[in-house]
N, C-alpha and C positions, 0 to 999 in steps of 0.2 A: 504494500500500500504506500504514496506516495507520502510524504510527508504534507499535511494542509498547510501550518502556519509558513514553509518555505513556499510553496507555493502562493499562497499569501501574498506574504512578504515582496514575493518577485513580480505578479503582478500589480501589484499596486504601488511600488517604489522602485524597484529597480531597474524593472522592465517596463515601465509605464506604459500604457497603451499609444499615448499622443507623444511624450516624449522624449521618448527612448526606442519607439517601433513607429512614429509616424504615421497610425492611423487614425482617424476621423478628424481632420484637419481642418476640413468644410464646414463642419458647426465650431468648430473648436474658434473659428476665427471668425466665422459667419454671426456667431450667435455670443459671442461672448462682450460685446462691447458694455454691457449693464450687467449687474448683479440679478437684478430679477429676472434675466433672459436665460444668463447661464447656469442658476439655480435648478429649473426646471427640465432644460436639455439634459444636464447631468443626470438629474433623477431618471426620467423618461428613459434614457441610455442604461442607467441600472436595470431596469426594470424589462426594457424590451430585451437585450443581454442574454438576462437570466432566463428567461422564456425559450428565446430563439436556441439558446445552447442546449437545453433540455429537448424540445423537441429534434434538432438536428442532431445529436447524438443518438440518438435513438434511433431517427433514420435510417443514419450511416450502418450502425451494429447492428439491425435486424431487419434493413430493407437491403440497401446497397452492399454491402460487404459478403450476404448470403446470396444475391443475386449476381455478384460479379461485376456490378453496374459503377464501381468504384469514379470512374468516369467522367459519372455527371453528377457529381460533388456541388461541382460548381454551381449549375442552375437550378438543382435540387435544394441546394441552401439559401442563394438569392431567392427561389421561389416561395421556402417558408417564413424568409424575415419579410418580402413584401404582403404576401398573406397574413400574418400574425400581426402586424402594425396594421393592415386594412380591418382585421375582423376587432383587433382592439380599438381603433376609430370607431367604428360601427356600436360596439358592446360601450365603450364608454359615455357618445351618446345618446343610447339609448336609454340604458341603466345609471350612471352615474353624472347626470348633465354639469354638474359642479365641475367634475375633476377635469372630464372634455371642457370646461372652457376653462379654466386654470392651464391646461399642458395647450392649447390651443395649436398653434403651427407647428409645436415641437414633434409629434406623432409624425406628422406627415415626413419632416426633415430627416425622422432615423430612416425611413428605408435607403435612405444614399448613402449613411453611417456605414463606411466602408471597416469602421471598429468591430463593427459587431459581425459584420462578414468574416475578419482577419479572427477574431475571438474562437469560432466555431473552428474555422480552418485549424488555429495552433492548439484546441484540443484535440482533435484527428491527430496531428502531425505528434505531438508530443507522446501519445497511447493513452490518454487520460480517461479513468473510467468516471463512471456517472457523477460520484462523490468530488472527484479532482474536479472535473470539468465545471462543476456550478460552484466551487471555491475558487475557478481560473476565472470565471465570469463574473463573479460578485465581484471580485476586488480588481479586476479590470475595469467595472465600470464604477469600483471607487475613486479608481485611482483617474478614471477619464473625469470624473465629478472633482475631485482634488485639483485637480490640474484645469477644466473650465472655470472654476470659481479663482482659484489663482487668478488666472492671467483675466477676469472680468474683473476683482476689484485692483488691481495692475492699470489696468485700459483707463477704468474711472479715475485714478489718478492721473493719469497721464493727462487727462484733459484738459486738466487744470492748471499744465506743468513750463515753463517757459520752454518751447522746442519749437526748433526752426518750421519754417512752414514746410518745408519740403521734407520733413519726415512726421508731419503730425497721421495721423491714424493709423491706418496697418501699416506702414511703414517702420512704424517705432514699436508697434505691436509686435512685427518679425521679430526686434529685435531683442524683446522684452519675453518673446517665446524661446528665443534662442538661450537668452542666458537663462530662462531657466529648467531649460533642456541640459545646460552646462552645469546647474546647479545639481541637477538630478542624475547626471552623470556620476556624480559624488559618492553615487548609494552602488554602484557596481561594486565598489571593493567592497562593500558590506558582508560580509559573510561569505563570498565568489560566491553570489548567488547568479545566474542567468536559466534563462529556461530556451 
């Protein structure tokens, strides 16, 4: 059995989803400019994450793997993260009209969440079973929640911040992502953790 709190550990600080493996970069800079924008992207990302990896695990070991079909990985996974984000659109407002309008555009935004695509993929790739897999997913989508609220209250300072015109917005936001891409580089030698 793998060990959890390493796994842990490594998704959600050393191997950061966003800044350490460069995925979901398009909310992460899209949606991060306010605190109450990147708040709820974050969550939404936990939560659809956690779903998509349960079901797509499951999949893979007892659809694809005994059918030989190993193949179509690819469109078999895009096809249940844009399903499960359509049927939870649907199911939230139906049944829960509050929360559908609290997460608002955010739903729609994860099916391009190329995080949650990369998430599912490096459980396959790693051999993680059910237990590891929604331990890789939760604190991947902590650590993409950690890292959107960083660089949202980052941004909101910056606004306020004397910086030449020619680097105000995403400009200083790259930059502001980078260093602290550098900062979290820091957490590699932590334990030589990597997955």
């Amino acid at each position: 059995m793998d060990n959890l709190f390493l796994i842990f550990l490594s998704a959600f600080l050393v191997n950061n989803i966003i800044l350490m493996r460069f995925l979901g970069l398009c909310p992460f800079f899209g949606v991060s400019s306010r605190m109450e924008t990147a708040v709820p992207m974050g969550m939404s990302v936990i939560f659809v994450m956690t779903l998509s990896t349960i079901i797509t695990w499951f999949l893979y070991q007892f659809v694809l793997v005994p059918l030989d079909l190993i193949y179509l990985r690819t469109v078999v996974f895009i096809l249940v993260i844009a399903s499960l984000v359509q049927f939870l659109e649907l199911f939230f407002k139906k049944q829960i009209p509050a929360l559908y309008s609290a997460m608002g555009i955010f739903l729609p935004l994860i099916t391009t969440n190329c995080a949650i695509l990369g998430v599912a993929f490096l459980n396959i790739d790693n051999n993680f079973g059910l237990l590891s897999s929604l331990v890789f997913a939760i604190s991947s989508g902590l650590g993409f929640l950690l890292a959107i609220t960083l660089i949202g209250s980052i941004r909101e300072r910056l606004e306020n911040a004397p910086i030449p015109d020619s680097l105000k917005g995403l400009p200083i936001s790259f930059i502001a992502a980078a260093l602290m891409g550098l900062a979290f580089l820091g957490f590699s030698g932590f334990m030589g953790l990597s997955l």
